[in-house]
N, C-alpha and C positions, 0 to 999 in steps of 0.2 A: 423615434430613431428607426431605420433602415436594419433590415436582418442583419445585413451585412455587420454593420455595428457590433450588434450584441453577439454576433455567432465570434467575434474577433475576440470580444472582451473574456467572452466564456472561453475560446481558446487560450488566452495569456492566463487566463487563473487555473484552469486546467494543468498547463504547462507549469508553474510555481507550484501548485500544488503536488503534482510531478516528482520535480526533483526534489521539494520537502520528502515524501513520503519513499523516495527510491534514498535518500542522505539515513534519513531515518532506519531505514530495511538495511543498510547496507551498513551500517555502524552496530546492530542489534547483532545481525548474522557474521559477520567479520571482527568485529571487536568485542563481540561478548557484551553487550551492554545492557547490562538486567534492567539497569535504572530507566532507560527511557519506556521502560514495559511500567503501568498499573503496578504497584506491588501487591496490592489484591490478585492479580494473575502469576505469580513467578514468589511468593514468600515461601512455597510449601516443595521449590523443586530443590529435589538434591546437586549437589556439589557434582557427582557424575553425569549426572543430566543437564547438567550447566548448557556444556557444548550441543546437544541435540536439540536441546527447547529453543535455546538462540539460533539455531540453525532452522529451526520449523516458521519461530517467529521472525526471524530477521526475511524469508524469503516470500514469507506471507506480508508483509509490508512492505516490499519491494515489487511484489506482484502488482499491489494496492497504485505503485509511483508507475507502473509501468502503465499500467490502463488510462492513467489521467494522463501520460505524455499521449499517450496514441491518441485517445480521443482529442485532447488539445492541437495535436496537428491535425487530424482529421476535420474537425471542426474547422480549422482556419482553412484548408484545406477545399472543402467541397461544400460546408454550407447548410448539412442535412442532417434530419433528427438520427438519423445512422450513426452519426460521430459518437455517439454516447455509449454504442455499443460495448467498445473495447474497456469503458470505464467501467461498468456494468459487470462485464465479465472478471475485472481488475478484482471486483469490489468481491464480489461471491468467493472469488476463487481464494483470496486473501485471508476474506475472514474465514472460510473452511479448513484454511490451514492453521491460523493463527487459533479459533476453535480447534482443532485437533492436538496443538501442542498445549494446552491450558488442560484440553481434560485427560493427555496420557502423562506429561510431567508433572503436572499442580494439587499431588496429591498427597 
């Protein structure tokens, strides 16, 4: 198969995986939703901390949807191992946060 091909393919999975992961961050961080979190990560945070941890976690998996859209258009886009970038940067930056709110509310 021709780059072109697979840089498209990897762009539409990029893009699903996308909005999966911004549906996800944005139900966590906006509705409160403990459940779609490991309950290994969120069993031990308190009731007042509800709202901060879903707010740390919902925007760190939101971060995670934003990088796989950019790269997914990027990728369809221009074609070049650069596209991965912004996924890469999506990915760090996410779980730094999502790590950040496990180890200041999960305790």
């Amino acid at each position: 198969m021709s780059d072109f091909i697979w840089f498209m393919m990897i762009a539409v999975l990029f893009v699903l995986l996308g909005l999966l992961f911004f549906r996800l961050g944005w139900q966590i961080w906006k509705k409160q939703r403990m459940d779609l979190i490991i309950s290994y990560h969120s069993d031990k945070v308190r009731e007042e901390n509800r709202q901060a941890y879903c707010m740390l976690a919902g925007i760190g998996v939101l971060l995670m949807g934003i990088g796989f859209l950019l790269s997914g258009v990027s990728a369809a886009l221009n074609q070049s191992a650069f596209a991965f970038v912004p996924m890469a940067a999506g990915l760090v930056i996410g779980t730094a946060l999502l790590a950040y709110a496990v180890i200041r509310y999960n305790r």
